[in-house]
N, C-alpha and C positions, 0 to 999 in steps of 0.2 A: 737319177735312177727312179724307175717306176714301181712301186712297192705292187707285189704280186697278185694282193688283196683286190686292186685297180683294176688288173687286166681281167675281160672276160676272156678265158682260156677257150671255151669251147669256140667260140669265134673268131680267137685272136684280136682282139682288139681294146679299146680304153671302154669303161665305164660309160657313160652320161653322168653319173652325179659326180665322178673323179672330173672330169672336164668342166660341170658345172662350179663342185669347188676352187680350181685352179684360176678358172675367170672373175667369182667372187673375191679372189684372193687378189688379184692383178688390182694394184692402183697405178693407176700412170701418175709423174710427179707432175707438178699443175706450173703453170706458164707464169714466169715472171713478167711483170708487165713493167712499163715506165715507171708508173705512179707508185709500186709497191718500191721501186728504187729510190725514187725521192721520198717518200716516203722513212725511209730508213736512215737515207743522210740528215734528214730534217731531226730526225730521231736522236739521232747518234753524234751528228756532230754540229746541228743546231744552225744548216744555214740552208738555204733553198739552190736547185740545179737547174738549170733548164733542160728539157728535154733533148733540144739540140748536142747539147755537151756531153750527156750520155750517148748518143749517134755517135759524135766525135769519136770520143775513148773505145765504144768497141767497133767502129772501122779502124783504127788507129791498130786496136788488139786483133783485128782478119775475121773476130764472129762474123755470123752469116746476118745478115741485115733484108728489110722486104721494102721493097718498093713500097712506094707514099702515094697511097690515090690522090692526094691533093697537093702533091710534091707542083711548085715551079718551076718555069725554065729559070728564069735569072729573079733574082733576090732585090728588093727593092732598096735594104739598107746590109751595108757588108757584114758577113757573119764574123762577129765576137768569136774568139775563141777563149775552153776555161782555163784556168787558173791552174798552176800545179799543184796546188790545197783540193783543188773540187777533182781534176783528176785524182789524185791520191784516195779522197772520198768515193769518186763513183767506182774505182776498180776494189779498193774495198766491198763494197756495196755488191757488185759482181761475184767477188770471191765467197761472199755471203751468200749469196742465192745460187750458188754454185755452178757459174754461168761459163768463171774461165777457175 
């Protein structure tokens, strides 16, 4: 609801400085990146992830995932998959940054 004070009645319409505090006020929440997730496993449960293994876990969970500008067709050495300890970690880690 629009407090009254806001609306220019003679015009009907919003303010400028009510629309400019409303956008001041907007933070968008900011983008989790790989690194702050390893990061945090490193933190928290004191072993390192590969970047890969987090792809794993949230294809595995359906997140929306981006294309790899440097992605290849075929893999020179077959990809490792992690560990039920490092899954467990990275969905934690997820759960944290409020991803799922």
């Amino acid at each position: 609801m629009i407090p009254l004070d806001k609306i220019d009645t003679m015009h009907n319409r919003l303010t400028l400085n009510y629309i400019a505090e409303r956008a001041d006020a907007y933070k968008p929440k900011p983008r989790t990146t790989y690194k702050m997730i390893k990061e945090y496993i490193i933190e928290k449960y004191g072993f390192k992830v590969h970047t890969a293994y987090i792809a794993e876990v949230k294809r595995s969970l359906g997140l929306p995932m981006y294309d790899a500008p440097n992605a290849v067709e075929t893999l020179k050495n077959p990809r490792k998959h992690p560990t039920p300890v490092q899954v467990d970690a990275i969905k934690d880690a997820l759960t944290h940054f409020e991803i799922i």
